[in-house]
C-alpha positions in Angstrom: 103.2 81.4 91.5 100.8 80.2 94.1 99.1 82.5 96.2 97.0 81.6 99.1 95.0 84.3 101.1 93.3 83.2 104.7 91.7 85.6 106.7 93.2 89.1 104.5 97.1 87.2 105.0 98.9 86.7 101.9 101.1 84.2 101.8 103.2 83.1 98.4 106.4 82.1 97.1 108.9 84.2 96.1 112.4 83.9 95.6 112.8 80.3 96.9 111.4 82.1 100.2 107.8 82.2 101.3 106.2 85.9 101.3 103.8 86.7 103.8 101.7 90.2 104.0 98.7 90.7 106.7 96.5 93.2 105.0 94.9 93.7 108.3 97.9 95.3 109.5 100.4 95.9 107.0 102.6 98.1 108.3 105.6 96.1 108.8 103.8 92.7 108.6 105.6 91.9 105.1 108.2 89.6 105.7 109.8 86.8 103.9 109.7 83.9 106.5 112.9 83.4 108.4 114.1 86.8 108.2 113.8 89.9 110.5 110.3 90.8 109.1 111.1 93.8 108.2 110.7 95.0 104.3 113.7 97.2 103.5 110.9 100.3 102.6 107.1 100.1 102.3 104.4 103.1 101.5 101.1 102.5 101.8 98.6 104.5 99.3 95.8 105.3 100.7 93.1 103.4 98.7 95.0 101.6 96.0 97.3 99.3 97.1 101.3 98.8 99.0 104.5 98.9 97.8 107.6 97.7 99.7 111.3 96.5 98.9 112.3 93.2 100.4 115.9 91.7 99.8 116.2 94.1 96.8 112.8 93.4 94.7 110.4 95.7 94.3 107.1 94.0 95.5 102.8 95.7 95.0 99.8 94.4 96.3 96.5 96.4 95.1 94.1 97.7 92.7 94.7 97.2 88.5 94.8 100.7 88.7 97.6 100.9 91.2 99.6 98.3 89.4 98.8 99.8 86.0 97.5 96.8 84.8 93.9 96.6 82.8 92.7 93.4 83.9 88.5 93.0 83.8 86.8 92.1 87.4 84.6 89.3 85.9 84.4 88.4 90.2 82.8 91.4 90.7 84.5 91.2 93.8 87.4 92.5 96.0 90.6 92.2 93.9 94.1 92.4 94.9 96.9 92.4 91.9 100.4 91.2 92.7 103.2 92.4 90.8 107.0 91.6 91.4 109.9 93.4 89.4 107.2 94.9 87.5 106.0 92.2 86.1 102.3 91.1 86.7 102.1 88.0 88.6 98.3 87.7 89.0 95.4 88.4 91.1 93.4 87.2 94.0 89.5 87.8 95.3 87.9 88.1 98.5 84.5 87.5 99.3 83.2 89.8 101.7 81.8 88.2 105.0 79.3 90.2 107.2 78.7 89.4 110.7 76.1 87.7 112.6 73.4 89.4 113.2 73.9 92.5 111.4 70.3 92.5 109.1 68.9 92.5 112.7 71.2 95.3 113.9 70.2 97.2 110.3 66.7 96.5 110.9 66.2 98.1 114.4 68.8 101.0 113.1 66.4 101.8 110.2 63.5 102.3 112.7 65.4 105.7 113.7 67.7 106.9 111.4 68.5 107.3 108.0 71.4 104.7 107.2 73.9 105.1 104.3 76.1 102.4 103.8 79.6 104.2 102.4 81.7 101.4 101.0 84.6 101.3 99.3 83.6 97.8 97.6 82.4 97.3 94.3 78.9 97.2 92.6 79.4 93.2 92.6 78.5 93.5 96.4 75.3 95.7 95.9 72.6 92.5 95.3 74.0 91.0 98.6 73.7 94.4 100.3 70.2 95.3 99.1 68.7 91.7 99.7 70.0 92.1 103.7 69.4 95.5 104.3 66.2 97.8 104.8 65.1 98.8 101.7 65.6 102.6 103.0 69.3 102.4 103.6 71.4 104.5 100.7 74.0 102.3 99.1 77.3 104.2 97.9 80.0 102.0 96.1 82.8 102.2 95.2 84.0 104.9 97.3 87.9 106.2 97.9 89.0 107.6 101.4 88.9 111.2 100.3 85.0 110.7 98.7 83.7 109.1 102.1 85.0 112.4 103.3 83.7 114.4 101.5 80.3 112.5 101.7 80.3 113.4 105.6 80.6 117.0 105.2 78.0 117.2 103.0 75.4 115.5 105.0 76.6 117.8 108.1 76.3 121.2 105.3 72.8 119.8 104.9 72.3 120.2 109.0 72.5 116.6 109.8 74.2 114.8 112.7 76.6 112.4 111.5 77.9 108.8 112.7 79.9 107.0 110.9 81.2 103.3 111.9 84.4 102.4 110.0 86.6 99.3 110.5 90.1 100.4 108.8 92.5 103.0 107.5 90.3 104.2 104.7 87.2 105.4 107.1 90.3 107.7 108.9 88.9 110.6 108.0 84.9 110.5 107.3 85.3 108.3 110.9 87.6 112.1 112.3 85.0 114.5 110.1 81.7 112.4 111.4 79.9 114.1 114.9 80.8 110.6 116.1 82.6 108.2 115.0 82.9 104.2 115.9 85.5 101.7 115.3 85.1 98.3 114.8 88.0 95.9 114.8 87.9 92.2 114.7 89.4 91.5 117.8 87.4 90.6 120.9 88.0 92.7 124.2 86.5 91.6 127.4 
C-alpha cells in the first residue's frame, strides 16, 4: 500500500479506489475519489486518531495507541498508523515545519513574559525547540487536549494571566480556559 502525505493530506489506495483524508480538516474530508465524499460514519477522538466507515470498511488513522498496535517511534517524530479491516497497514511521519520568523517573534516575547511552549508533539522535537527558542521558555511534550487544560488552570490558580496561542482542535479548550486565547490557522486573510 502506498501512502503519500503532502501538506497533512493523505492520499492512498484502497480498494482499487484512491483514499484521500485532509488532517487539516477532517471532518468530512475523507473520501474515496469519484464518490460523494462523504464517509458513511466518522468520529474523531480527541487526541488519538479518526475512525470512519467508507463503502463498508472500517478505516483509522492515528496514534499506535489508538490503533492498538506497539510499533517503536525510531523517527522520533509525528506518526500516524493506518489500519484497514483491522489489519495494520503501516505508518507515516511528519516533520514539523515552523514558520518564518518565529525565533525572532520568541525572542522579543521572552523580553516580557514567561513563555511555555504546550505541545502535544513528542520529545524527538525538543533539540529543535530548545536550539530556536530562548533558553527561558518551558518546554512541555507530549501533551493530550485534556493535560494542556489542565496546565492553564494551574498557572491562573497560581495568580497568573494566561494566553494561550493554539492552531487546531486539541488547543479547544486550554485556547476557551486561557484569559486570552489566539488562533492561528494557515490560511492568509487580507
Amino acid at each position: 500500500m502506498l501512502i503519500e502525505v503532502k501538506d497533512k493530506v493523505v492520499s492512498t489506495q484502497l480498494f482499487e479506489k484512491k483514499f484521500v483524508c485532509d488532517l487539516n480538516a477532517c471532518k468530512g474530508a475523507c473520501c474515496i475519489e469519484g464518490d460523494s465524499g462523504a464517509p458513511s460514519s466518522f468520529e474523531e477522538i480527541i487526541g488519538k486518531g479518526i475512525f470512519a466507515e467508507i463503502e463498508g470498511n472500517s478505516v483509522k488513522l492515528g496514534s499506535s495507541q489508538f490503533l492498538k498496535t506497539m510499533t517503536e517511534n525510531t523517527h522520533k517524530k509525528t506518526k500516524v498508523h493506518v489500519e484497514i479491516n483491522g489489519v495494520y497497514k503501516g505508518s507515516y511521519v511528519f516533520n514539523n515545519q515552523y514558520r518564518k520568523g518565529l525565533e525572532d517573534l520568541f525572542s522579543d516575547l521572552a523580553k516580557h513574559y514567561n513563555l511555555v511552549v504546550l505541545s502535544g508533539d513528542n520529545d524527538g522535537e525538543r533539540r529543535i525547540l530548545e536550539k530556536m527558542l530562548p533558553s527561558k521558555t518551558t518546554l512541555v511534550l507530549n501533551q493530550k487536549p485534556e493535560q494542556k487544560l489542565q496546565y492553564i488552570e494551574q498557572l491562573q490558580k497560581e495568580g497568573k494571566n494566561v494566553m494561550m496561542v493554539g492552531d487546531g482542535l486539541n488547543d479547544a479548550g486550554a485556547l476557551a480556559q486561557s484569559n486570552s486565547g489566539c488562533i492561528v490557522t494557515g490560511k492568509q486573510f487580507f
